[in-house]
Backbone as CSV, one residue per row, in Angstrom:
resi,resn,N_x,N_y,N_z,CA_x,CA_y,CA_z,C_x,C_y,C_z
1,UNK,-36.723,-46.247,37.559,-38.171,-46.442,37.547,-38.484,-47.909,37.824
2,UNK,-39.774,-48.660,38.819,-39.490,-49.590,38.972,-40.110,-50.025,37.874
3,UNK,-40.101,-51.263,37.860,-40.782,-52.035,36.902,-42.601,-52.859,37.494
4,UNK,-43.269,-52.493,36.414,-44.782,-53.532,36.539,-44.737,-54.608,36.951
5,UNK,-45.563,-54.983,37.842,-45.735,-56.800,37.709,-45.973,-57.407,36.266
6,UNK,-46.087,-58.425,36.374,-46.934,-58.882,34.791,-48.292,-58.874,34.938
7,UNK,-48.684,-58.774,36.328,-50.502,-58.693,36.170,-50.747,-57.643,35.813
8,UNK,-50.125,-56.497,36.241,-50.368,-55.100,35.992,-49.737,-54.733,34.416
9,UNK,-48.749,-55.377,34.296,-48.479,-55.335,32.581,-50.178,-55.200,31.502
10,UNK,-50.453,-56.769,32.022,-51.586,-57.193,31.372,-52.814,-56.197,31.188
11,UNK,-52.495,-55.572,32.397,-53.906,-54.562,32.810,-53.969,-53.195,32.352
12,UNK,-52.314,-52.776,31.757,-51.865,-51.735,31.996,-53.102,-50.838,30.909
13,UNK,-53.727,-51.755,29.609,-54.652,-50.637,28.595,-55.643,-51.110,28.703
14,UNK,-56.457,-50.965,29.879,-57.797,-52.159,29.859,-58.675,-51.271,29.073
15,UNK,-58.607,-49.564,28.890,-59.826,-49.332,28.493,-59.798,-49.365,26.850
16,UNK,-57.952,-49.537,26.156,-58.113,-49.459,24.978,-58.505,-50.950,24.754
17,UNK,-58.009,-51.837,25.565,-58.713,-52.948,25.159,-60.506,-53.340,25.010
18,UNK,-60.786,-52.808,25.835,-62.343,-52.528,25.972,-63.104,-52.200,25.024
19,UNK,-62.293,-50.764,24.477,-62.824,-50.132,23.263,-62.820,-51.576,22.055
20,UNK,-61.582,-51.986,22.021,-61.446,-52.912,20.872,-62.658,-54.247,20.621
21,UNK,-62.994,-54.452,22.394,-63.357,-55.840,22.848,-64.735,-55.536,22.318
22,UNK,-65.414,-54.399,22.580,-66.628,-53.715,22.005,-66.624,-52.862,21.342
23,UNK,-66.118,-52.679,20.267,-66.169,-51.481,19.197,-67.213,-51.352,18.463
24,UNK,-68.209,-52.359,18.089,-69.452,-52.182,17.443,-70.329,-51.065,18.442
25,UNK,-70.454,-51.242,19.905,-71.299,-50.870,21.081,-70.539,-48.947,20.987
26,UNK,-68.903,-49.204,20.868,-67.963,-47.788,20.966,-68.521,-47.047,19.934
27,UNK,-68.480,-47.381,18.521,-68.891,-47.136,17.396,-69.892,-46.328,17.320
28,UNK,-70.886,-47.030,18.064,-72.587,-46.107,17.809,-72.533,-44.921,18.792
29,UNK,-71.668,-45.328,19.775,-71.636,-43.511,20.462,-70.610,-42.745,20.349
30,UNK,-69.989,-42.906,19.109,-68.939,-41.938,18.648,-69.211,-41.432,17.105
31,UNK,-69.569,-42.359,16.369,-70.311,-41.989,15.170,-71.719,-42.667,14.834
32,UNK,-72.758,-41.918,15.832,-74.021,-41.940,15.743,-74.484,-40.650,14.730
33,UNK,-75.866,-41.524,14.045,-76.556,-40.456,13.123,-76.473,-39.181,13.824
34,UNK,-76.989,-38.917,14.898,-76.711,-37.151,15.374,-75.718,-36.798,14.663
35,UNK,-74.665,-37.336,15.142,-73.348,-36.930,14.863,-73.354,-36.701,13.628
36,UNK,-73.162,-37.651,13.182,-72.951,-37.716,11.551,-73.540,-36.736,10.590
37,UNK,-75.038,-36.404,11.265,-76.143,-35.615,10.791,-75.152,-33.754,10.664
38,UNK,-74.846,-33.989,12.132,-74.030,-32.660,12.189,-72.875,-32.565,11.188
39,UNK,-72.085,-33.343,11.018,-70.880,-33.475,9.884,-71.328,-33.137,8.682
40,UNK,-71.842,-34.055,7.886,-72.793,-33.921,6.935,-73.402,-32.836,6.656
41,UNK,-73.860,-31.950,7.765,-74.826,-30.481,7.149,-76.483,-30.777,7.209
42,UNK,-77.257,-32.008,7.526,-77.809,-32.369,7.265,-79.056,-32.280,8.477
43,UNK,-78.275,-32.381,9.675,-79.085,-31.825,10.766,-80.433,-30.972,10.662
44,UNK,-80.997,-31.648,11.620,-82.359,-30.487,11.866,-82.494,-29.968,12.982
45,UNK,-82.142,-28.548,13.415,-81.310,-27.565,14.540,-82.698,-28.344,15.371
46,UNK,-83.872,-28.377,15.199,-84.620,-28.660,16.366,-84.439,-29.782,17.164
47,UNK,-83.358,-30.934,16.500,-82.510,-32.066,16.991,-82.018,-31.270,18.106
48,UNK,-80.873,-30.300,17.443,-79.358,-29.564,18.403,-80.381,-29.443,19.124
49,UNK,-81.292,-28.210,18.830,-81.849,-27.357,20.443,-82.962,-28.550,21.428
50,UNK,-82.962,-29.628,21.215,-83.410,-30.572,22.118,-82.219,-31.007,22.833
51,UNK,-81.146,-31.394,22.132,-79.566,-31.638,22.661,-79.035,-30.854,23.896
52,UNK,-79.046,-29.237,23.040,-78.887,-28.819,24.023,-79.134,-28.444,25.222
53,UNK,-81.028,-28.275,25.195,-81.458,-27.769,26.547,-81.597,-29.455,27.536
54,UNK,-81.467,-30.371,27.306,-80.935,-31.410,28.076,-79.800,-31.959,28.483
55,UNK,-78.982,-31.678,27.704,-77.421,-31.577,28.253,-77.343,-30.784,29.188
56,UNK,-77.531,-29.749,29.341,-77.447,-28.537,29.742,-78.141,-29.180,31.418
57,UNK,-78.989,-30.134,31.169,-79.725,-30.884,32.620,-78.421,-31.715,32.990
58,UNK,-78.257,-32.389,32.176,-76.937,-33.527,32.421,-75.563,-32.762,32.734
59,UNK,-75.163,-31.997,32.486,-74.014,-31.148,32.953,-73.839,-30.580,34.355
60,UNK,-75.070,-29.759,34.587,-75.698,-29.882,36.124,-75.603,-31.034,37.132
61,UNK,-75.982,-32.338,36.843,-76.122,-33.555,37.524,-74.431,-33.829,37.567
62,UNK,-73.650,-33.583,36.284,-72.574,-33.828,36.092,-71.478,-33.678,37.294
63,UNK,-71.603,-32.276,37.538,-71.067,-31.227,38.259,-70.951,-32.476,39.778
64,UNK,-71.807,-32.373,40.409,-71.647,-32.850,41.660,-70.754,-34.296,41.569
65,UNK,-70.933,-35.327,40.375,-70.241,-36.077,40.308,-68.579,-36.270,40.350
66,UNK,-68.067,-35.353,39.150,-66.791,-34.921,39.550,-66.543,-34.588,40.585
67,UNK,-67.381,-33.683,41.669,-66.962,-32.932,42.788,-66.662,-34.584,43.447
68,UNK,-67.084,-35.344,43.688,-67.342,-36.649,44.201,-65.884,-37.240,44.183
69,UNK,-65.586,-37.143,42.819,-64.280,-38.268,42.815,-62.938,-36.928,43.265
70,UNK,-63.458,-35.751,43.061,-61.969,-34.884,43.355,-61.751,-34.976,44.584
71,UNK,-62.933,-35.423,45.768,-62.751,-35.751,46.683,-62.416,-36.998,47.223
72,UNK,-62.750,-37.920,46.306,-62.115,-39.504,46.462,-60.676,-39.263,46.013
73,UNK,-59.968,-38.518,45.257,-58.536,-38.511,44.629,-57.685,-37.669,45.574
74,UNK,-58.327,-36.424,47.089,-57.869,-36.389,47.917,-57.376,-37.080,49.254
75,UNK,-58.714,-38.291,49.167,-58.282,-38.920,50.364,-57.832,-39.987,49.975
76,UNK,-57.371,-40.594,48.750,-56.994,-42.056,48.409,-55.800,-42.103,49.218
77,UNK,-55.140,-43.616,49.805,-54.142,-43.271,50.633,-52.873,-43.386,49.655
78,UNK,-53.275,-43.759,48.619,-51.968,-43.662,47.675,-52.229,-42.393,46.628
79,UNK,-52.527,-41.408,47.255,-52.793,-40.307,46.506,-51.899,-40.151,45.524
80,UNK,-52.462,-39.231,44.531,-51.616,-39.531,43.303,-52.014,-37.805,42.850
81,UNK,-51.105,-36.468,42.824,-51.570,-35.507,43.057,-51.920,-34.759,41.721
82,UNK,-51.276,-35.690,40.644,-51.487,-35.602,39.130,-53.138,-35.644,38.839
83,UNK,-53.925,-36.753,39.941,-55.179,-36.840,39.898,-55.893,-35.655,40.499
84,UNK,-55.477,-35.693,41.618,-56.514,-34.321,41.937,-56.565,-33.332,41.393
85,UNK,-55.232,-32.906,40.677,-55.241,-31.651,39.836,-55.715,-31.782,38.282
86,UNK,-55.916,-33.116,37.753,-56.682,-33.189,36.389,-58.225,-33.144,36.853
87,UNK,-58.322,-33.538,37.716,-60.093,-34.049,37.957,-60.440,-32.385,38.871
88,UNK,-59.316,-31.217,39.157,-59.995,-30.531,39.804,-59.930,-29.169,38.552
89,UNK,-58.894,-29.706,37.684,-59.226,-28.676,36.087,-60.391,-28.703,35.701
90,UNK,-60.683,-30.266,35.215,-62.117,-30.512,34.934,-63.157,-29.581,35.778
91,UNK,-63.224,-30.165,36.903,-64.558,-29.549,37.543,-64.445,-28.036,37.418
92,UNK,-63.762,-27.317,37.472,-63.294,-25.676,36.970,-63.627,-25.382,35.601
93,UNK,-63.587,-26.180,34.972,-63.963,-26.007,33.168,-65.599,-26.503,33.142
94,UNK,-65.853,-27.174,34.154,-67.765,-26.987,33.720,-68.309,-25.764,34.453
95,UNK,-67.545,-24.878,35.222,-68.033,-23.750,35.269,-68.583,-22.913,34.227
96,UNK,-67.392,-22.871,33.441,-67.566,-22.257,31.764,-68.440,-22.756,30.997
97,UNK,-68.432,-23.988,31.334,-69.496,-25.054,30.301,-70.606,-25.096,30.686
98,UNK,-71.090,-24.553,32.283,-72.450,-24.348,32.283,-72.763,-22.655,31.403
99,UNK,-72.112,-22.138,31.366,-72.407,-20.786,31.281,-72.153,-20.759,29.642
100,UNK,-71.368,-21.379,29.066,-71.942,-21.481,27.530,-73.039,-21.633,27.097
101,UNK,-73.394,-22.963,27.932,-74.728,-23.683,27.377,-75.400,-22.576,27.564
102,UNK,-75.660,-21.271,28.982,-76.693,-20.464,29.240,-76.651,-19.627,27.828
103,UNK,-75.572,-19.355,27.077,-75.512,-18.644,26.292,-75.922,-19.092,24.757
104,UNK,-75.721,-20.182,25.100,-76.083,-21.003,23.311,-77.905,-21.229,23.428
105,UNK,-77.781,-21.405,24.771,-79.313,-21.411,24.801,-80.666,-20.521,24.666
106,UNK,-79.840,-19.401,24.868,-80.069,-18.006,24.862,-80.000,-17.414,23.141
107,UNK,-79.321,-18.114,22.658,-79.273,-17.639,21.559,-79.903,-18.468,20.287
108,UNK,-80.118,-19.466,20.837,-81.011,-20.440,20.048,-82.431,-20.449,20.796
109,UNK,-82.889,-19.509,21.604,-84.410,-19.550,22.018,-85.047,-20.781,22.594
110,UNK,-83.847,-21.376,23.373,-84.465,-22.827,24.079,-84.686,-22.564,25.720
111,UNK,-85.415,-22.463,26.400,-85.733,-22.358,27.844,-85.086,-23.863,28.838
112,UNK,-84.307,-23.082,29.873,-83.948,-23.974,30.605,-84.214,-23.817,31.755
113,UNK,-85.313,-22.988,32.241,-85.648,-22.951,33.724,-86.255,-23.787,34.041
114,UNK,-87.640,-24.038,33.007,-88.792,-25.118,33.122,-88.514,-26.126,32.332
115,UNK,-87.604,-26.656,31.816,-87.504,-27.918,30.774,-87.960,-28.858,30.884
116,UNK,-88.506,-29.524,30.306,-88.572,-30.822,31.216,-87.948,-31.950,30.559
117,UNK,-87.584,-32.909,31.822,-86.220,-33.111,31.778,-86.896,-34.772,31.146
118,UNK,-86.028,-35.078,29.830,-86.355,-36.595,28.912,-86.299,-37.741,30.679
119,UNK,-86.805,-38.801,29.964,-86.745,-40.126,30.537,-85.149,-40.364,30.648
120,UNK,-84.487,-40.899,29.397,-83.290,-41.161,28.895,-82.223,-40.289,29.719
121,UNK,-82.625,-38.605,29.902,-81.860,-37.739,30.416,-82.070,-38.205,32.091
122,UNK,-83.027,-39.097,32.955,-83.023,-38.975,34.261,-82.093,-40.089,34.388
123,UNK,-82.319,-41.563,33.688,-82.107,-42.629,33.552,-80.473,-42.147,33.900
124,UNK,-79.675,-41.492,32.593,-78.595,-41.364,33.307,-77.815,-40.743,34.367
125,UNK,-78.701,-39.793,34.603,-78.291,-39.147,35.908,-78.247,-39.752,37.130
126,UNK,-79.512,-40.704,36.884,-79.406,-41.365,38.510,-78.061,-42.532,38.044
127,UNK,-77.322,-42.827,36.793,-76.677,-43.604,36.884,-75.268,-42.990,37.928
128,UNK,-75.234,-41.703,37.453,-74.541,-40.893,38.026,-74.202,-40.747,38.803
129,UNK,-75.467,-41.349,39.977,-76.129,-40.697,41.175,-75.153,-42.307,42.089
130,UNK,-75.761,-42.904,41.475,-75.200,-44.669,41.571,-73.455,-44.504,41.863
131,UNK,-73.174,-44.057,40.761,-71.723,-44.154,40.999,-70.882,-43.205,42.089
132,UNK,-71.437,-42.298,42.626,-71.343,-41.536,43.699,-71.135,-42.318,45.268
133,UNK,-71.695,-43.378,45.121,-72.313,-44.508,46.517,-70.473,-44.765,46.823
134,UNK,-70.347,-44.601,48.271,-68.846,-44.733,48.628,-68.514,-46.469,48.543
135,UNK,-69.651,-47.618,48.139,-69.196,-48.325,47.726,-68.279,-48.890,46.788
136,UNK,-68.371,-47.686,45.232,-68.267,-48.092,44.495,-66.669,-47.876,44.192
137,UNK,-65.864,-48.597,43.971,-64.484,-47.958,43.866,-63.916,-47.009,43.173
138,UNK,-63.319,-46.518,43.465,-62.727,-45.289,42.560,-62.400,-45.839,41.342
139,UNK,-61.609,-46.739,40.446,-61.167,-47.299,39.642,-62.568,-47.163,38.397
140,UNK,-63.410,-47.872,39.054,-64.673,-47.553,38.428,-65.252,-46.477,38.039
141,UNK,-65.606,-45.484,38.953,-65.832,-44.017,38.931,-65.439,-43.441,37.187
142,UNK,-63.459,-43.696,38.326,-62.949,-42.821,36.829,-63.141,-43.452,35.787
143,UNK,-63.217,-44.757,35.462,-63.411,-45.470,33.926,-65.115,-44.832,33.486
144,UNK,-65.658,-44.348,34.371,-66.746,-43.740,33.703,-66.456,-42.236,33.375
145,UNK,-66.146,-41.620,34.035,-65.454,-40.449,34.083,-64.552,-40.152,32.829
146,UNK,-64.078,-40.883,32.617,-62.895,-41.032,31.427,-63.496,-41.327,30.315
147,UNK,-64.501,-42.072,29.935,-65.484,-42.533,29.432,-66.263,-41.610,28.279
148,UNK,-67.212,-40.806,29.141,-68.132,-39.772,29.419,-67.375,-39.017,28.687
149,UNK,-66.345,-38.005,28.497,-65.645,-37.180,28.110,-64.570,-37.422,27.148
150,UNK,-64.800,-38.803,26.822,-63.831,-39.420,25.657,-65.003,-39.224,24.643
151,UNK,-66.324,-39.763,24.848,-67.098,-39.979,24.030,-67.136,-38.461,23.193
152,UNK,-67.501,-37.778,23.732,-67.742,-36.376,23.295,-66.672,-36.171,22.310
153,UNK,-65.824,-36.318,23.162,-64.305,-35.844,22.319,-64.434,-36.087,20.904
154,UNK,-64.210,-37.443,21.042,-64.145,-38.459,19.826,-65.434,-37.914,18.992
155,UNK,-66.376,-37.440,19.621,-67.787,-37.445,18.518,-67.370,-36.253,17.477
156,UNK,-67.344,-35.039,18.296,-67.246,-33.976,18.014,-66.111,-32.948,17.111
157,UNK,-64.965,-34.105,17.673,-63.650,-34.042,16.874,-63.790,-34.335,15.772
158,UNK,-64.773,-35.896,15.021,-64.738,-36.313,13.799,-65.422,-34.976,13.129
159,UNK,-66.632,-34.007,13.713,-67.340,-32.994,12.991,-66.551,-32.000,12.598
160,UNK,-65.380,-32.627,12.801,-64.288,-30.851,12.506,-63.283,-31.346,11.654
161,UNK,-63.023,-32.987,11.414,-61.931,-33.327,10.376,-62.219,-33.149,8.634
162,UNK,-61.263,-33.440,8.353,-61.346,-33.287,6.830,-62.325,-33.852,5.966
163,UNK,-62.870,-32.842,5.553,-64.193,-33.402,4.766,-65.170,-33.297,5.317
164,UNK,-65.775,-32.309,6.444,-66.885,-32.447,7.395,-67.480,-31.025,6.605
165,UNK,-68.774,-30.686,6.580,-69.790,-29.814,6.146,-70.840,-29.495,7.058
166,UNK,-70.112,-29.291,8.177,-70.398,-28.878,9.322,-70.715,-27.555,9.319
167,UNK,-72.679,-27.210,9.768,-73.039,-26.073,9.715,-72.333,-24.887,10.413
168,UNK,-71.887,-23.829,10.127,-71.203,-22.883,10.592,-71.966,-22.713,11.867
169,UNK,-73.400,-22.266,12.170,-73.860,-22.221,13.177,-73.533,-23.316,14.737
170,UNK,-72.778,-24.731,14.354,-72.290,-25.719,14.713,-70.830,-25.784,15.566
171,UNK,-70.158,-24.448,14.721,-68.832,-24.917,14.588,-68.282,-24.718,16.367
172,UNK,-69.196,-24.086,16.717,-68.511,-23.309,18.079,-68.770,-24.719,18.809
173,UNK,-69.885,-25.422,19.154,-70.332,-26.442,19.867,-69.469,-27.628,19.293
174,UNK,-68.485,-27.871,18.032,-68.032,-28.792,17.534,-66.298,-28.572,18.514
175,UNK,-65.920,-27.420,18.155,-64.673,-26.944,18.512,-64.681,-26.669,20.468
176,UNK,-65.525,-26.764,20.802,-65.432,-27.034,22.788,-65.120,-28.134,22.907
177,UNK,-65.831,-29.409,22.084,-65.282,-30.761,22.931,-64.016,-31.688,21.807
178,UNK,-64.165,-30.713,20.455,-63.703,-31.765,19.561,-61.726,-31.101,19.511
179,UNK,-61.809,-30.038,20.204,-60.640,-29.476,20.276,-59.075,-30.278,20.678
180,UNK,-58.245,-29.993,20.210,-57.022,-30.912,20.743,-56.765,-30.469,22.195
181,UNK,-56.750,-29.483,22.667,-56.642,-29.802,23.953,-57.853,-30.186,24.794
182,UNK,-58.854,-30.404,24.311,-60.099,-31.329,25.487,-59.108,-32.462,25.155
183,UNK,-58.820,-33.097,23.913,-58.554,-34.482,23.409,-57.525,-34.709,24.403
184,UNK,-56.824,-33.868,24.664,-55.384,-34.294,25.861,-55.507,-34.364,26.978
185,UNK,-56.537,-33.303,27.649,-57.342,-33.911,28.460,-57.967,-35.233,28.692
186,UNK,-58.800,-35.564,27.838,-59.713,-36.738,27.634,-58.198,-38.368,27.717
187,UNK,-56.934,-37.942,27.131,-56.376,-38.651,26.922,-55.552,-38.868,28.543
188,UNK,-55.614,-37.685,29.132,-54.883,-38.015,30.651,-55.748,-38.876,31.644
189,UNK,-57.023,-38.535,30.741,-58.066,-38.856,32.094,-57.882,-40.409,32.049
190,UNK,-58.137,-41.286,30.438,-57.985,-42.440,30.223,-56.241,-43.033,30.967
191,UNK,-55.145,-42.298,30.997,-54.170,-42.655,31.544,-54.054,-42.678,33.055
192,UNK,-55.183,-42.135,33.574,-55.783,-41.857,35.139,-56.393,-43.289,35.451
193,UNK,-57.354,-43.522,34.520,-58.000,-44.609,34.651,-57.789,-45.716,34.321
194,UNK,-56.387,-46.398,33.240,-56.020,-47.313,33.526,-54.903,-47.729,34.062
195,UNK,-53.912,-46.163,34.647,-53.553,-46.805,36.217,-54.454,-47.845,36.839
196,UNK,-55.339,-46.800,37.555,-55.815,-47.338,38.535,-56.323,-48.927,38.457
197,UNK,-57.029,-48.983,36.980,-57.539,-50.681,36.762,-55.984,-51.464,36.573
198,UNK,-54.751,-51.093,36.215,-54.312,-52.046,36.217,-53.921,-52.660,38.264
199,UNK,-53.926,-51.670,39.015,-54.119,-52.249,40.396,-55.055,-52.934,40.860
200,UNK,-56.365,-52.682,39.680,-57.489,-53.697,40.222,-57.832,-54.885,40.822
201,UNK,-58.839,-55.522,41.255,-58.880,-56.931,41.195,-59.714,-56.925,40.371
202,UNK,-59.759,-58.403,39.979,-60.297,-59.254,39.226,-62.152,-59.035,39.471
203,UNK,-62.469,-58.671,40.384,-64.182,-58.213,40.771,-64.240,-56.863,40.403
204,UNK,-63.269,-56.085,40.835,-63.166,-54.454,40.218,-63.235,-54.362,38.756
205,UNK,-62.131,-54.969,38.016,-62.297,-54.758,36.933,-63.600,-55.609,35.757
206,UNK,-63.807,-56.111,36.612,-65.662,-56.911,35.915,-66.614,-55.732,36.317
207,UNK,-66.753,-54.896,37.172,-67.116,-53.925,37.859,-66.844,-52.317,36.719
208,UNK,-66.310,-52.330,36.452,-65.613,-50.754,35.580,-66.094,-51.710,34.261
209,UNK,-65.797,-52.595,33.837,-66.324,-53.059,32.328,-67.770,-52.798,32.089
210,UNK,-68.651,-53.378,33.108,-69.728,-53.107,32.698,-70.417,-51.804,33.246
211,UNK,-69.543,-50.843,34.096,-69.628,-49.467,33.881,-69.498,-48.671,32.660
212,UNK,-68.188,-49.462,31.933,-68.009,-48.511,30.562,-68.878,-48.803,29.842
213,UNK,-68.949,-50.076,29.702,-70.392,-50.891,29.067,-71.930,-49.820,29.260
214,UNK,-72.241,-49.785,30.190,-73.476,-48.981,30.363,-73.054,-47.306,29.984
215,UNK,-72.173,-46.784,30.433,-71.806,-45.301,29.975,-71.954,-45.324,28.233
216,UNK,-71.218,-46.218,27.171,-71.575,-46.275,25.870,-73.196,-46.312,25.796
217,UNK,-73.857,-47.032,26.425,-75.273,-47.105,26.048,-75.964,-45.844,26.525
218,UNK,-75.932,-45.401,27.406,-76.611,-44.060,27.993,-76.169,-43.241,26.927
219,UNK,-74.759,-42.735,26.617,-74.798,-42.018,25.436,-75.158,-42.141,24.010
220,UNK,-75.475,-43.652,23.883,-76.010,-44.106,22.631,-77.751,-43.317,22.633
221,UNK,-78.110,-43.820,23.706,-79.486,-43.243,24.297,-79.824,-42.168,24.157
222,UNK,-78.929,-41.342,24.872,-79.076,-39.701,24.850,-78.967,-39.096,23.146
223,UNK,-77.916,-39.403,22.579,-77.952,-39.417,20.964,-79.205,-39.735,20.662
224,UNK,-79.692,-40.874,20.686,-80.846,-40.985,19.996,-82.421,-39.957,20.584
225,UNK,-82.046,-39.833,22.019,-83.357,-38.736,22.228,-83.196,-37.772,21.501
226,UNK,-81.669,-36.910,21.138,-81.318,-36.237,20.960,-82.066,-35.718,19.366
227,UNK,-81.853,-37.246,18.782,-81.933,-36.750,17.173,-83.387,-37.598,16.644
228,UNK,-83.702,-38.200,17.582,-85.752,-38.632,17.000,-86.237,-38.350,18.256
229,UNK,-86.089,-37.575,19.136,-87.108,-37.095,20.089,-88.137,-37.985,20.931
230,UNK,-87.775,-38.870,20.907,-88.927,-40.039,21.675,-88.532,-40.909,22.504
């Protein structure tokens, strides 16, 4: 096996370093009041069913994004085929995940034909929309990508550990993202993505920081539409 440079040594955990470098910013979108609210028992479902029938917008927007990079991870010239086939699982598993939501939504009496769609909920979509632009490097992409689906993980996972009083009505929406295998997922994707930053340059990786940077805040955001509605 060959061996790293030392630049690429350095680079090799940029996003656990990241997490560390900002953990106050990591913090609030992994154990935000929503969250917590849900653990706790304490929730007020008209929170969830705002959650959900806007996610349910953001998952949609989602969709085309992944399609985006499974096609950047085909033509990279250093293709890497481990990538196309994690990022083309993914996009195959929000099939299911749109069609839950149709069903949770359905069963919690929330309408998603006419919704209308939050501020907070467009704000990040067009961020979405942004990162799509064939400017933007792949490296970046996936550190949002990796990001996005860590957050969840991490949120949803804490609603299922020891000591959580997590409404039964909950448990199904806790156990989709908080599950150990999303988590191994979520954990390949981050090993996807700091490959690629440790090949970065020095403008790339200032570039993906304040991508991850803004991905924590949009989900800080969305949490909070989520659970005071305004």
């Amino acid at each position: 096996m060959e061996g790293k440079t030392r630049e690429e040594e350095d680079k090799s955990g940029m996003i656990e370093t990241w997490i560390k470098k900002h953990l106050l910013l990591y913090t609030g979108a992994t154990r935000h009041p929503f969250i917590l609210s849900i653990r706790d028992g304490s929730i007020d479902f008209s929170s969830f069913k705002r959650w959900l029938g806007q996610d349910y917008v953001f998952v949609r927007n989602f969709v085309p994004f992944v399609a985006s990079l499974l096609i950047r991870a085909c033509k990279k010239e250093d293709q890497n085929d481990d990538d196309m086939e994690v990022i083309l699982g993914g996009l195959t598993s929000l099939n299911d995940e749109i069609a839950w939501f149709k069903s949770e939504a359905s069963k919690w009496d929330v309408p998603l034909s006419n919704a209308i769609v939050h501020k907070t909920n467009q704000d990040y979509c067009r961020f979405l929309e942004r990162l799509m632009l064939p400017e933007v490097d792949y490296s970046v992409a996936m550190t949002a990508f990796s990001t996005i689906e860590a957050v969840y993980q991490v949120s949803f996972a804490h609603c299922l550990s020891d000591g959580n009083q997590t409404p039964s009505e909950l448990q199904d929406t806790c156990q989709r993202w908080g599950n150990e295998s999303f988590g191994e997922y979520c954990r390949t994707l981050q090993k996807i993505a700091n490959r690629c930053l440790a090949k970065a340059s020095d403008d790339v990786l200032a570039k993906a920081e304040i991508t991850f940077l803004r991905v924590l805040e949009h989900e800080v955001e969305f949490w909070n539409m989520s659970h005071g509605g305004t």
